[in-house]
C-alpha positions as CSV (number, residue, x, y, z in Angstrom):
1,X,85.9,78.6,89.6
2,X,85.6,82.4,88.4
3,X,87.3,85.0,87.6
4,X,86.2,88.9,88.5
5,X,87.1,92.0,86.9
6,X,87.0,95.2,88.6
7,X,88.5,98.5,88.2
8,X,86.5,100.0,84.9
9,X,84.9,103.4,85.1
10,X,84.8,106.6,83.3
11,X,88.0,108.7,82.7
12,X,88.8,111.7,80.3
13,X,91.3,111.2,77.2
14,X,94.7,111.0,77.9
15,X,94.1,109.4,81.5
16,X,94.5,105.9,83.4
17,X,93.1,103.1,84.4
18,X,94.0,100.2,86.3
19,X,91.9,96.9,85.7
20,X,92.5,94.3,88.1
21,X,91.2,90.5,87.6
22,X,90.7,87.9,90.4
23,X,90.7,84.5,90.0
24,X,89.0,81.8,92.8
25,X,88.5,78.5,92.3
26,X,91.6,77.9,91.1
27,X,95.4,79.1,90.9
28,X,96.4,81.4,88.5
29,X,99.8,79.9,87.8
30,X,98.4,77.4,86.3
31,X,96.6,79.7,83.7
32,X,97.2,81.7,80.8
33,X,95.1,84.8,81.4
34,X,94.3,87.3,78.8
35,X,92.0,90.8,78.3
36,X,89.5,90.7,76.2
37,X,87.2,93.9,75.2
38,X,83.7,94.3,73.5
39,X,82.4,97.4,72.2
40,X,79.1,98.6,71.5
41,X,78.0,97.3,67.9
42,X,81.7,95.8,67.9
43,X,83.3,92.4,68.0
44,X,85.3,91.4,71.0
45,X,89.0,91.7,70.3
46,X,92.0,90.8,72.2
47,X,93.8,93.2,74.3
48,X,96.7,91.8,76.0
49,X,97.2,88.1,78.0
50,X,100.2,86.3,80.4
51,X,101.1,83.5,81.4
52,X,102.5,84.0,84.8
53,X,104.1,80.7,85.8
54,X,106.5,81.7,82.5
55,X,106.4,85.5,82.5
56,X,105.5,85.8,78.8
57,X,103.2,88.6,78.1
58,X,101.5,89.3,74.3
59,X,100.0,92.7,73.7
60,X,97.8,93.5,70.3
61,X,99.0,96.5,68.6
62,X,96.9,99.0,70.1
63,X,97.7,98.0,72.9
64,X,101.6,98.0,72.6
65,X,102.9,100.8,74.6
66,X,100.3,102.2,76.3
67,X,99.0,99.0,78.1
68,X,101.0,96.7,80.6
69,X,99.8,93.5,81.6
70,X,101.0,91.9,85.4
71,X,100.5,89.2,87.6
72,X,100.5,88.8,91.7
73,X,100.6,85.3,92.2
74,X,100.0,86.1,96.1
75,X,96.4,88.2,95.2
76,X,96.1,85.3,92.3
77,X,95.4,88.5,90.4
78,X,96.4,90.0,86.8
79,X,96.2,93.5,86.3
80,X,96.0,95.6,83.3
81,X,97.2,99.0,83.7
82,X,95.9,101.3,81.0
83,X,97.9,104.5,80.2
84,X,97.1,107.6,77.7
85,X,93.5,106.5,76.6
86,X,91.5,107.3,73.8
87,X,87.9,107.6,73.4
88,X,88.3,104.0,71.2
89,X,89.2,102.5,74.1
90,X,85.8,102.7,75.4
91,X,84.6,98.9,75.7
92,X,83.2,96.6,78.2
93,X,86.8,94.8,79.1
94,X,86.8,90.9,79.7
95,X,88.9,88.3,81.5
96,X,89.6,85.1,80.7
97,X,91.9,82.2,81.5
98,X,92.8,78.7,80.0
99,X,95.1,76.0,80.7
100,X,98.5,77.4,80.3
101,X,99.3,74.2,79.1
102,X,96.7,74.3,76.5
103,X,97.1,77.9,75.3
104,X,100.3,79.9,74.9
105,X,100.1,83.9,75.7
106,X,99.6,84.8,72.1
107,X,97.2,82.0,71.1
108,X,95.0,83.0,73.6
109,X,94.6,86.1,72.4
110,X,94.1,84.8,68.7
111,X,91.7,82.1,69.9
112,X,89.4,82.9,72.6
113,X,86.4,80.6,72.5
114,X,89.1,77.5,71.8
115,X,88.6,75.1,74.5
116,X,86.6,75.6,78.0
117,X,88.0,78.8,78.8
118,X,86.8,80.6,81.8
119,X,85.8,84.2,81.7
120,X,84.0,87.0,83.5
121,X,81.3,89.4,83.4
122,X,83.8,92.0,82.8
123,X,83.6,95.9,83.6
124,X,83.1,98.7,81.7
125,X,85.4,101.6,80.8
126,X,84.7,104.5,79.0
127,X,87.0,107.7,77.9
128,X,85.6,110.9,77.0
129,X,87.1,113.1,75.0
């Protein structure tokens, strides 16, 4: 059971990225899956997360607008598609996934390390200026 994150790399202010996250081991349907990001000499906040078997979708407010979060139950991937970055969004970007009956889309996001969530080694993104 893992999940792997792919997709990070270096892009200049205003530009895109697409993160994608794979899940094996286990079906994603059954998860609520949420991004997570860490920067340097920062504490890892919440991004954005989905439940896909329900389509509900909770985004922190940084991230409203500018970031979309999607699921492909066929790939038993979620994506996070990043639009007009700022250097702030610089980070080491996370998945993870937990029960969706045990965590809703927006309490996975307010509480990461409740229960035996599952998460990645995540990938890096950085945006210069």
């Amino acid at each position: 059971v893992q999940l792997v994150e792919s997709g990070g790399g270096l892009v200049q202010a205003g530009g895109s990225l697409r993160l994608s996250c794979a899940g094996s081991g286990f079906n994603v349907d059954d998860y609520t899956l949420a991004w997570f990001r860490q920067a340097p000499g920062k504490e890892r906040e919440g991004v954005s997360s989905i439940s896909p078997i329900i389509g509900t979708t909770a985004y922190a407010e940084d991230a409203k607008g500018r970031f979309t979060i999607s699921s492909d139950t066929a790939k038993n991937t979620v994506f996070l598609q990043m639009n007009s970055l700022r250097p702030e969004d610089t980070a080491v970007y996370y998945c993870a996934a937990a029960p969706f009956g045990v965590m809703s889309a927006s309490a996975l996001l307010k509480y990461p390390n409740y229960g035996s969530n599952i998460w990645g080694k995540g990938t890096p993104v950085t945006v210069s200026r």
